[in-house]
C-alpha positions as CSV (number, residue, x, y, z in Angstrom):
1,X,88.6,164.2,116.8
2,X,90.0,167.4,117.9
3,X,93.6,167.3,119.4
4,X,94.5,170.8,118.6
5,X,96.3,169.3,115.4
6,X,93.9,167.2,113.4
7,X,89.6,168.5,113.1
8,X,87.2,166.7,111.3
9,X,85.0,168.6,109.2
10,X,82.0,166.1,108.6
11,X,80.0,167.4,105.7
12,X,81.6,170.7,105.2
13,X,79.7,172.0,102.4
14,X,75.6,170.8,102.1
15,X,74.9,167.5,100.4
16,X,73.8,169.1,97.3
17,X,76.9,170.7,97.0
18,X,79.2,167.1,97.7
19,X,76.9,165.7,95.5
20,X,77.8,168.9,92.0
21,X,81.4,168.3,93.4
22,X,81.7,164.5,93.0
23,X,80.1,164.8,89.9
24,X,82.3,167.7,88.2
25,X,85.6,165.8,90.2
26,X,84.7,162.5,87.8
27,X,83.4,165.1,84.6
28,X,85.1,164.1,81.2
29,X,86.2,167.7,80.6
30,X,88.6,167.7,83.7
31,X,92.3,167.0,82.9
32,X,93.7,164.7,84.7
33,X,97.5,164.0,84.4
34,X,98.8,160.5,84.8
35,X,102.0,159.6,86.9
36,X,103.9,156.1,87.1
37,X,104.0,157.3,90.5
38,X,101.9,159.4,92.9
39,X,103.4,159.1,96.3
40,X,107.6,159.1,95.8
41,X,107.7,155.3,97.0
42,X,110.9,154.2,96.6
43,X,109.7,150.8,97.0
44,X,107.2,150.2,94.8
45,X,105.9,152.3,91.5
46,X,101.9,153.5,92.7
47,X,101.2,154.7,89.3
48,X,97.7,157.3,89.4
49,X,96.2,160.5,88.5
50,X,96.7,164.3,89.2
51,X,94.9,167.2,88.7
52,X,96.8,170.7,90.3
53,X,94.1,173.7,90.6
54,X,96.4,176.2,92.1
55,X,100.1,176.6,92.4
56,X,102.7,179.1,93.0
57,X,100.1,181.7,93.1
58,X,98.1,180.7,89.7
59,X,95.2,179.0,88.8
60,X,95.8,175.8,86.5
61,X,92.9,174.0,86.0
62,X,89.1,175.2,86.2
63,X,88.7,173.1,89.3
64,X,90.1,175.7,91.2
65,X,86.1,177.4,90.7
66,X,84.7,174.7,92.4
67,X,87.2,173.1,95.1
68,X,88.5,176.3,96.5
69,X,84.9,177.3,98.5
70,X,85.0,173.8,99.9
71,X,88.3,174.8,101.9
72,X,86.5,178.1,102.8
73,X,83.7,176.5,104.1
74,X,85.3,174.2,106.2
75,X,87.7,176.5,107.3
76,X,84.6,178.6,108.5
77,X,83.2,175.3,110.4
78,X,86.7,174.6,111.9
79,X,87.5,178.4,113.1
80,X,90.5,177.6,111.2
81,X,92.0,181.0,109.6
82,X,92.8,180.9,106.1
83,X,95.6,183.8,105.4
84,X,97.4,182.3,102.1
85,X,96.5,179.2,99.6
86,X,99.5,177.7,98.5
87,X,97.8,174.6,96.6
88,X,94.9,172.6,95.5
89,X,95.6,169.2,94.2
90,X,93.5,166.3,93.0
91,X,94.6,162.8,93.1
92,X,93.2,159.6,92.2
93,X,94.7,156.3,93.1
94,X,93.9,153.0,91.9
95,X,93.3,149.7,93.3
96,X,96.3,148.0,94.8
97,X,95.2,145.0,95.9
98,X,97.3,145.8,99.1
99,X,96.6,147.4,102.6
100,X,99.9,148.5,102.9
101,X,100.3,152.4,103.6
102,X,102.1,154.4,101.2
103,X,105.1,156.5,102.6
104,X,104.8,159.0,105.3
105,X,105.2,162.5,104.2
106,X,105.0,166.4,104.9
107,X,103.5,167.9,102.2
108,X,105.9,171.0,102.3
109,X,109.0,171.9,104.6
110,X,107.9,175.2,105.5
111,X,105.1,175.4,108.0
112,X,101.7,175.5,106.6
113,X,98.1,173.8,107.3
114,X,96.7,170.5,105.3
115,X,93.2,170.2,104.1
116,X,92.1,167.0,102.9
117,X,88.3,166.5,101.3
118,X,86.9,162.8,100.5
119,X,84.0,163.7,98.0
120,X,82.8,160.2,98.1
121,X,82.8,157.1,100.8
122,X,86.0,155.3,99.1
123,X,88.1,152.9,101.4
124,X,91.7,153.8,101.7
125,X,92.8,155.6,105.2
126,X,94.9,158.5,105.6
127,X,97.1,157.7,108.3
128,X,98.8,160.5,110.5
129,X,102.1,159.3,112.3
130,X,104.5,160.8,115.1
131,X,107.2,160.8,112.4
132,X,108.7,159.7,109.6
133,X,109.5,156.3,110.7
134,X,105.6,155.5,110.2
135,X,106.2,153.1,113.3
136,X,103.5,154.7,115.6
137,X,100.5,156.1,114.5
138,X,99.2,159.1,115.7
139,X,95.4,158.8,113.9
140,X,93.6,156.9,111.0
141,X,91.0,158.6,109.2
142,X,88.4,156.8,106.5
143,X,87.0,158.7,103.9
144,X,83.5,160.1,103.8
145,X,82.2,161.5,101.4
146,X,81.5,165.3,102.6
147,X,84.3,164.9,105.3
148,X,87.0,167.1,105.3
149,X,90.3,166.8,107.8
150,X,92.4,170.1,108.7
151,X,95.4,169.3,110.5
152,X,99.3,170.7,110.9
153,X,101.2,170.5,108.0
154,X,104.3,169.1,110.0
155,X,102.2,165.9,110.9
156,X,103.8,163.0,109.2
157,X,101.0,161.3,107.3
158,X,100.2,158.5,104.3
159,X,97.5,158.1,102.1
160,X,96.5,154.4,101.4
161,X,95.2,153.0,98.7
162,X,91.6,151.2,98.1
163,X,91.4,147.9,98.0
164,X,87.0,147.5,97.5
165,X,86.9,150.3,95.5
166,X,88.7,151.0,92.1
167,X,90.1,153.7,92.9
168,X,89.9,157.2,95.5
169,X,89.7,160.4,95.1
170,X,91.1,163.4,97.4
171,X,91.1,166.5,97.5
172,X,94.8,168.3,99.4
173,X,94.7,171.7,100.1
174,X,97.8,173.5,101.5
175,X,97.7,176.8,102.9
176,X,98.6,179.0,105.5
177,X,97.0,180.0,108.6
178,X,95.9,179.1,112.0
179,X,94.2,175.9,113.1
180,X,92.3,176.8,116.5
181,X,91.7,174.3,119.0
């Protein structure tokens, strides 16, 4: 997929590498921070995990090391320019039991680029929208492990959560630069 808005990056960084970053993503020694809720649903609680690697201009969690190359990487792959990194975050979210997407959302009002990385092949779409109504989607991507999707930060979009797995794991990077078609 390539509209200009939304580019696929399928295995962005060599399997070896997808393979060190599952494995130090799901490591003991990384912090992970619970929250009754990870998506700001009004309607329902979607309680998960968080791990920030860089915010506000700082490094916050020894992630940062490993994750940020991956957004260089793919950046590279994508001709997508890279100018500013405004955040890496980590989420897990758990098992719902429901295919019901969670809220559309902008990660940021300011304009910026999106860079989400599926380190392993965990069900759960992200679905990109024309708004925020969520009425009319725009795209529906399924993780892959190695995959990594680059699109317009104004793109209304929602993550869902798995219902064969336990749980899925993301990577969001947001950033500034330009996305070339």
């Amino acid at each position: 997929m390539d509209n200009n808005k939304i580019k696929i990056v399928d295995d962005c960084v060599s399997l070896q590498y997808q393979n060190f970053l599952l494995q130090e993503l799901h490591a003991p020694s990384l912090t992970w921070t619970f929250l009754i809720d990870v998506t700001a649903n009004t309607e329902y609680k979607n309680p998960g995990f968080v791990n920030t690697a860089y915010k506000d201009g700082s490094i916050t969690s020894t992630a940062y090391w490993f994750l940020y190359p991956v957004l260089l990487e793919a950046c590279n792959k994508a001709e997508c320019s890279l100018e500013k990194l405004l955040r890496i975050r980590n989420g897990i979210y758990l098992n719902r039991d429901t295919t019901k997407p969670n809220l559309p959302h902008v990660d940021a009002d300011s304009s910026h680029l999106v860079g989400l990385y599926y380190p392993d092949n965990f069900d759960g779409d992200t679905i990109f929208y024309t708004d925020s109504t969520g009425t009319t989607e725009l795209a529906r991507i399924t993780p892959k492990k190695g995959r990594m999707v680059l699109f317009d930060g104004a793109i209304y979009h929602a993550s869902s959560n798995p219902v064969h797995s336990n749980y899925r794991t993301t990577v969001n990077f947001n950033f500034l630069g330009v996305l070339k078609s």
